[in-house]
Residue, then its C-alpha position, 0 to 999 in steps of 0.5 A: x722633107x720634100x726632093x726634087x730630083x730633076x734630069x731629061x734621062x729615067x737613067x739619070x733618075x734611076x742613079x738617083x734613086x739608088x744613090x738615096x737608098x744607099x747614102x739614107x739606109x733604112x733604120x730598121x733592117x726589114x723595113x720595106x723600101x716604098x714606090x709610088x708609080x703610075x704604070x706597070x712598066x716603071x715598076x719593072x724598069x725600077x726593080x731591074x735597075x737596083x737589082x743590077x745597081x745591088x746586085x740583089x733587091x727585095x723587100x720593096x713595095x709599088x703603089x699606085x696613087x690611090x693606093x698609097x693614099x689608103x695605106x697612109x691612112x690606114x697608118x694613121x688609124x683612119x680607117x678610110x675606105x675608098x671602095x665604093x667609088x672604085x671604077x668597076x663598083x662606081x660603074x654597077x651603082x651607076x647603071x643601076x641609077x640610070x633605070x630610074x631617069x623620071x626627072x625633067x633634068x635627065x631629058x638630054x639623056x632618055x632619048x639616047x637611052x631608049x630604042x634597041x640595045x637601051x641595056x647595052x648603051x646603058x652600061x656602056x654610059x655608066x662605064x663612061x660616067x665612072x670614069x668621069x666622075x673618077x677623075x672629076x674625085x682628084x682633079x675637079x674636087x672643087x667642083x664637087x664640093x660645089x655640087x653637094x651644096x646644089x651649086x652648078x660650076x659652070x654653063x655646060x648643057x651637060x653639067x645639071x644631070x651630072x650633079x644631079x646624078x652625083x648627089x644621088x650616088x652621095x646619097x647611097x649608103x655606100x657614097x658617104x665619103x668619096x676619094x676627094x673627100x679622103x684626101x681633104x682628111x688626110x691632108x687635114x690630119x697632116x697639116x695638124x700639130x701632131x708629131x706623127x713620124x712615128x706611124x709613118x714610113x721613112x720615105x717614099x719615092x715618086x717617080x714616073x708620074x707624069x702629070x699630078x693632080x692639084x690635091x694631090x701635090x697638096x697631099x704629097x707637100x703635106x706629108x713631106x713634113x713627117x716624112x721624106x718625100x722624093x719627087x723623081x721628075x723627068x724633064x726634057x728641058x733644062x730652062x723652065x717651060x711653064x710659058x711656052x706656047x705654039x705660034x699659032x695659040x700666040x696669033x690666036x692670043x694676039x687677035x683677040x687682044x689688037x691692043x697688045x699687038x703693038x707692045x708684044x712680038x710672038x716668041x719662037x720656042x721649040x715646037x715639040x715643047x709649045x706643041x706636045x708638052x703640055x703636061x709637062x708645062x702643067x706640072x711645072x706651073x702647079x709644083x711652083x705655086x703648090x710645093x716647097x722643096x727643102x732640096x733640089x737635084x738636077x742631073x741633065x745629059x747633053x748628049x752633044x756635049x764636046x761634039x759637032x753638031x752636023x755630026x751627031x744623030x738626028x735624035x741626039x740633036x732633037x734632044x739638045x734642041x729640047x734640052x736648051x728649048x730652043x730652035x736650031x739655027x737654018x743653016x746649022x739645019x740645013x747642013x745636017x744629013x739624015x739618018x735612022x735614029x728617028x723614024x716616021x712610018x705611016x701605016x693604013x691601020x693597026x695591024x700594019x702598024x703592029x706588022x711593021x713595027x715586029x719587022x723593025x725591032x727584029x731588024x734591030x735585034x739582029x743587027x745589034x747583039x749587045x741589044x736587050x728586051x729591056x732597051x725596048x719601049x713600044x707605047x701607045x695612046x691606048x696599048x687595049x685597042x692593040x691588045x688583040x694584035x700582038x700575039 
């Protein structure tokens, strides 16, 4: 059966997770309790909650994605093996492709290709296209199907050389089955009539993804029917969401359609959700048309519940704004006095920011001695390009 656990706090979630493993034991004693996950910072996140919540964890076991798609194949004696498109292997097959450019369709490509530097810059495209094409694999599959019946998808100047270079991978002794493909086969045995319970874990926990692609809620809704599938969602809020849109995509909206002007008025929604959730509006609106939950579970805090307003911290009135996806009123606004729970620190490069960012945690750690490592986050849009600074 598929669940869906709901809430705007990871701690909320967490509870839950432990409350399922506690109140649904497993059936055989050394059965190992499995996570799907998507960052390396969950898996700590998680393994440090239960061992507090059991005094004592172990036995478990963390995939990745792709990773939980090859073990449950090799469950059901499929023998999918996915390792020629893997990234770094997907990279090399494609460098090694790129020497050879003599059709007409790679013209847009030889002149970047060639000059100084030709072998640099061509292993620096075939890392870039490996990472294309391993997102293209989950999230445009259906392009790709297009692709291997010589089929273009779309008019981009880019998408010819794309599909020609695609079909030549395909083409290679090792490119017969690619991840799109597995999953199609294993979403069709999953679909069949057969009982397969029986080769199959009890459950999985899916907590910490943030954005799915399409096949693979499709993949995670077929499993569901031989096994319990637990969908941990951090939400920020309570109402849905799917619809919001920013003031200005709705003035764009408007203008190009004058007729609706008249019958529609531009809504206001809170600008963090219209603005920065967007992934979050994505999910919503794919879990709606492509996933059956047998059960749904919400858990939501707000963090001013039975306090005034005006005499909350800034960050929690931030979240009872999220939590409601509403704008807070001008004058309840304009009463409000400042403080330091949220922050804007503008800083003239990555070292400063990483110098100034030590400044303010040692500050908090002094300050602070209930304070623990595990109550920091630092994030980034990409933590490698502040690699070298933090030492």
């Amino acid at each position: 059966m598929f669940y869906l656990h709901v809430s705007n706090r990871t701690e909320n979630l967490l509870r839950h997770l432990a409350e399922v493993m506690r109140a649904d034991q497993q059936p055989d004693f050394f059965a190992k309790e499995l996570f799907l996950i998507q960052s390396q910072g969950m898996e700590r996140m998680i393994a440090q909650t239960l061992a507090d919540e059991f005094r004592c964890f172990c036995n478990f076991k963390f995939f990745l994605p792709l990773d939980f798609l090859g073990f449950v194949a090799d469950r059901l004696g499929m023998g999918i093996s996915p390792d020629g498109f893997q990234r770094q292997i997907l990279t090399w097959r494609i460098d090694g492709l790129l020497r050879d450019l003599s059709d007409e369709v790679y013209l847009p490509i030889v002149s970047y290709l060639s000059g100084e530097n030709n072998e640099l810059k061509r292993f620096q495209l075939a890392r870039r296209l490996a990472n294309i094409f391993d997102q293209y694999q989950l999230m445009r599959s259906d392009m790709l199907a297009k692709w291997e019946r010589g089929v273009l998808a779309t008019t981009h100047p880019a998408e010819s050389w794309q599909m020609d270079l695609w079909r030549r991978l395909l083409a290679q002794p090792a490119g017969e089955v690619h991840r799109g493909m597995q999953f199609s086969q294993v979403i069709e045995r999953l679909n069949g009539k057969e009982d397969l319970a029986g080769m199959l874990p009890k459950r999985i926990s899916v907590i910490g993804l943030h954005t799915i692609p399409p096949i693979f809620l499709n993949y995670l809704n077929s499993l569901s029917s031989h096994m319990d599938v637990h969908l941990f969602l951090l939400s920020p809020c309570r109402n849905y969401w799917g619809n919001v849109e920013s003031q200005r995509t709705q003035f764009k909206r408007l203008a190009r359609k004058p007729s609706e002007r008249i019958q529609q008025e531009v809504e206001e929604h809170h600008p963090l959700l219209a603005v920065l959730g967007r992934q979050g509006r994505d999910l919503q609106n794919m879990m709606l048309d492509g996933a059956s939950f047998a059960l749904e579970f919400a858990s939501y805090d707000d963090p001013l519940e039975g306090r005034e307003y005006a005499d909350a911290p800034l960050l929690h009135r931030l979240q009872t704004d999220l939590l409601e996806g509403c704008f807070p009123d001008e004058q309840v606004a304009k009463i409000v006095a400042p403080d330091d729970s949220i922050q804007v620190v503008s800083c003239h490069s990555k070292l400063r920011e990483i110098t100034v960012l030590k400044d303010h945690l040692l500050r908090l750690l002094h300050l602070d001695s209930d304070l623990e490592l595990r109550d920091i986050i630092v994030m980034a849009p990409d933590i490698q390009e502040y690699a070298p600074l933090i030492p």
